[in-house]
Backbone as CSV, one residue per row, in Angstrom:
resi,resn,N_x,N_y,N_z,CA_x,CA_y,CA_z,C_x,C_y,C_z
1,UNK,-12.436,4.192,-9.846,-11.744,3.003,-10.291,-12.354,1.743,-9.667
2,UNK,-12.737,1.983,-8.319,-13.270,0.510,-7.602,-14.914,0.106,-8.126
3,UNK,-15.883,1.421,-9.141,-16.469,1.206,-9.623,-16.320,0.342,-11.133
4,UNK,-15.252,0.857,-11.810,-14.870,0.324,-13.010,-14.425,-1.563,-12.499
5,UNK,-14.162,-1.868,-11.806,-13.529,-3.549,-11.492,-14.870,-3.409,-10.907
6,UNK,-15.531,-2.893,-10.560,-16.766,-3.713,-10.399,-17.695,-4.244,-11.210
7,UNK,-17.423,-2.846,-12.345,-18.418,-3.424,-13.498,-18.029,-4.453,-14.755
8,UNK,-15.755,-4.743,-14.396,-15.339,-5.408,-14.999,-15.850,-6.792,-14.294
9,UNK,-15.839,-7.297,-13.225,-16.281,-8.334,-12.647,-17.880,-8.733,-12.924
10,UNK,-18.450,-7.801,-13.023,-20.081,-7.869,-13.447,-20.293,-8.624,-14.722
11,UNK,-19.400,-7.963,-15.477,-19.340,-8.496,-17.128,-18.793,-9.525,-17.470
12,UNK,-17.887,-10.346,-16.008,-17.696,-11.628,-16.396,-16.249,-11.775,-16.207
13,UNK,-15.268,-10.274,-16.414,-13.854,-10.398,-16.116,-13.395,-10.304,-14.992
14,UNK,-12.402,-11.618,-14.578,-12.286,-11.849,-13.470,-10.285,-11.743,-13.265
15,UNK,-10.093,-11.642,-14.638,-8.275,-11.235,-14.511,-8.213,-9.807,-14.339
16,UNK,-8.542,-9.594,-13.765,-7.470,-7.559,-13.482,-6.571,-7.629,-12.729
17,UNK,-5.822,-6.704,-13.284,-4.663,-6.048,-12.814,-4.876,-4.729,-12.105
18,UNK,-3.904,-4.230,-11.521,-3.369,-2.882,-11.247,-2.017,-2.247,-10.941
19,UNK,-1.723,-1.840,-11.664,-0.672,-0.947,-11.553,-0.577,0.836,-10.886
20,UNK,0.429,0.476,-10.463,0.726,2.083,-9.179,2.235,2.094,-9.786
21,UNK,2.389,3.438,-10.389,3.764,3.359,-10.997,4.180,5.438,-10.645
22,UNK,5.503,5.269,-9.886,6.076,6.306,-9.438,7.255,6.638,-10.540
23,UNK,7.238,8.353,-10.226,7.818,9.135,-11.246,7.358,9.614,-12.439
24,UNK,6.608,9.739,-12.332,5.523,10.100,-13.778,5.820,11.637,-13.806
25,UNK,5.731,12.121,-15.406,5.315,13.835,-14.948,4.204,14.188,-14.434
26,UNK,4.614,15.256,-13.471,3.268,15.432,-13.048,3.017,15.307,-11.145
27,UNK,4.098,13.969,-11.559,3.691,13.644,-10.133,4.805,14.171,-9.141
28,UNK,3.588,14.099,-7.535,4.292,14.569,-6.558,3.912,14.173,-5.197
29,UNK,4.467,14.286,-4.384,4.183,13.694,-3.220,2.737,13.531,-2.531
30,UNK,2.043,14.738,-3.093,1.055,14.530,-2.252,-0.190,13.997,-3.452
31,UNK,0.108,13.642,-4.598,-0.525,13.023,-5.471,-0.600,11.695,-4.961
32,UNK,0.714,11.079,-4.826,0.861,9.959,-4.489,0.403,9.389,-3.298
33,UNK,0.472,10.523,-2.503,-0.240,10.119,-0.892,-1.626,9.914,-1.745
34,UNK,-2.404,10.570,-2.080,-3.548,10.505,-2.254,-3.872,9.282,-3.342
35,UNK,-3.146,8.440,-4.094,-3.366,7.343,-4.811,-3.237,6.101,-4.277
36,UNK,-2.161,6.101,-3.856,-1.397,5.216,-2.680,-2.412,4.252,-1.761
37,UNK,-3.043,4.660,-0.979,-4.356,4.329,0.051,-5.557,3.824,-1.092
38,UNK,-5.590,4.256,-1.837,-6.966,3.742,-2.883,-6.610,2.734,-3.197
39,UNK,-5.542,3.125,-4.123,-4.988,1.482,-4.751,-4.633,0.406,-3.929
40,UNK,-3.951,0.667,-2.837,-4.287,-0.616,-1.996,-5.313,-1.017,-1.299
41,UNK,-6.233,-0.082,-1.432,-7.715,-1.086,-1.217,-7.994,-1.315,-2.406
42,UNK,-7.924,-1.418,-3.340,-8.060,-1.571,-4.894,-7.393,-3.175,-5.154
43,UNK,-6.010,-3.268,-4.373,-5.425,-4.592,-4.562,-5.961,-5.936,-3.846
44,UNK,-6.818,-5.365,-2.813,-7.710,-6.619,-2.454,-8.817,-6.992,-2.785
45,UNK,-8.850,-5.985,-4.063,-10.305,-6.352,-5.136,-10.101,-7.053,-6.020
46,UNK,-8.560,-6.887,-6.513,-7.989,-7.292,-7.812,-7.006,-8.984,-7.430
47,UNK,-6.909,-9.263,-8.148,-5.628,-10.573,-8.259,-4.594,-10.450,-8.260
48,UNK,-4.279,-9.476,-8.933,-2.783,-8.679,-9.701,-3.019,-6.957,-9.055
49,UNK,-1.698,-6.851,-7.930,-1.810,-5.549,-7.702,0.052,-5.638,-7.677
50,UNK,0.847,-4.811,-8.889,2.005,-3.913,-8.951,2.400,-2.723,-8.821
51,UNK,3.175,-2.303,-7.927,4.150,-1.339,-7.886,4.974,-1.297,-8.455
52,UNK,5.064,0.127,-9.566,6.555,0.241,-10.493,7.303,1.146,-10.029
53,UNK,8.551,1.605,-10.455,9.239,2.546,-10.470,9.428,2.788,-11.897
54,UNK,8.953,4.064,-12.357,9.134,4.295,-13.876,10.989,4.698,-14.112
55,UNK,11.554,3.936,-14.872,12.521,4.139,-14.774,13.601,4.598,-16.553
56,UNK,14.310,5.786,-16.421,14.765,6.197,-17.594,15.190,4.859,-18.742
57,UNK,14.279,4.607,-19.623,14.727,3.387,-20.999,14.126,4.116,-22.012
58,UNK,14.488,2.982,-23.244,14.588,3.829,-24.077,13.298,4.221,-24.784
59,UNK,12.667,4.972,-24.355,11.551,5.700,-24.894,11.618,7.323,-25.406
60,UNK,10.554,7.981,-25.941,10.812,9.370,-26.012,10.657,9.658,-24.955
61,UNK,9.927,10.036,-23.891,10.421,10.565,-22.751,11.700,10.391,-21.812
62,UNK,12.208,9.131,-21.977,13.079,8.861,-21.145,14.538,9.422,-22.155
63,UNK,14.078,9.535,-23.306,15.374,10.467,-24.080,15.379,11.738,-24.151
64,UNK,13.772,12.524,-24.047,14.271,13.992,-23.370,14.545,13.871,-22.371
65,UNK,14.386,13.132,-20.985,14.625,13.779,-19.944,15.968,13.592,-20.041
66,UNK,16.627,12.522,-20.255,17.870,12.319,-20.344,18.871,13.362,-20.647
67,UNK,18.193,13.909,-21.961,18.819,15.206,-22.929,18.441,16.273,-22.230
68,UNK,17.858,16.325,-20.871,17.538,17.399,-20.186,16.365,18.487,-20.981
69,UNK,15.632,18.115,-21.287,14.904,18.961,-22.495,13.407,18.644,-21.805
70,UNK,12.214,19.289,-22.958,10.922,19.758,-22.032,9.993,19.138,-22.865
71,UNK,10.001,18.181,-23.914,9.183,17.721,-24.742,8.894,16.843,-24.023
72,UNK,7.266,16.071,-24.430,6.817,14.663,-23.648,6.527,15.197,-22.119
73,UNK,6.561,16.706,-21.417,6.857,16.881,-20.197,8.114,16.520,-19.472
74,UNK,8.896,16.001,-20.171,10.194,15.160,-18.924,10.252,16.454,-18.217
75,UNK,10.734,17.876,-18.576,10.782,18.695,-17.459,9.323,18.561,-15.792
76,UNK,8.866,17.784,-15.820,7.928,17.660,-14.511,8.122,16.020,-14.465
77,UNK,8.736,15.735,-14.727,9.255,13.747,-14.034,9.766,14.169,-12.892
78,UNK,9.606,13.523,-11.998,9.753,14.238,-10.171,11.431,13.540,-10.220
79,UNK,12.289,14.696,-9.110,14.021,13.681,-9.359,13.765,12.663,-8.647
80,UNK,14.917,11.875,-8.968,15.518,10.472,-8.086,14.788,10.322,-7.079
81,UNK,15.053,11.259,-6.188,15.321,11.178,-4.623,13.287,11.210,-4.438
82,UNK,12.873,11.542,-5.263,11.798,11.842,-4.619,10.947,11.004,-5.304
83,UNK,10.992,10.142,-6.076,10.291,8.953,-7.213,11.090,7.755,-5.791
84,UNK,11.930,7.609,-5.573,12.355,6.539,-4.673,11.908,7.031,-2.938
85,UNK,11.525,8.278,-2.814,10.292,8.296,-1.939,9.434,7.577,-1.951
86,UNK,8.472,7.792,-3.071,7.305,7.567,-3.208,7.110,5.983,-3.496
């Protein structure tokens, strides 16, 4: 990634962003340890560095998980307690 903003800056783009967004399927603690440390050396490359909390709206995933169901993955969206860990 710190190659890609490099070669966005090369080419002239100088607005980037980044986003770090918790609760995803998939994710888990030690994913996040391991993203966590990059991306914030990543945010002193960039202009724009956000932290989200992905949070249940109204999308298809956020209506299976809701409905407790396994489509979209919602069955691997990490719980509460552990998305407000991270």
């Amino acid at each position: 990634m710190i190659d890609d903003i490099t070669r966005l800056r090369a080419a002239g783009i100088a607005d980037i962003n980044v986003d770090l967004i918790a609760g995803l399927p998939y994710q888990t603690a030690e994913s996040w340890e391991f993203s966590s440390p990059k991306l914030l050396l990543r945010a002193f490359l960039t202009p724009v560095f956000t932290c989200w909390r992905w949070t249940t709206t109204d999308s298809r995933l956020g209506r299976e998980l809701m409905a407790g169901g396994t489509r979209y993955h919602a069955h691997f969206v990490p719980d509460e307690e552990l998305t407000a860990d991270m």
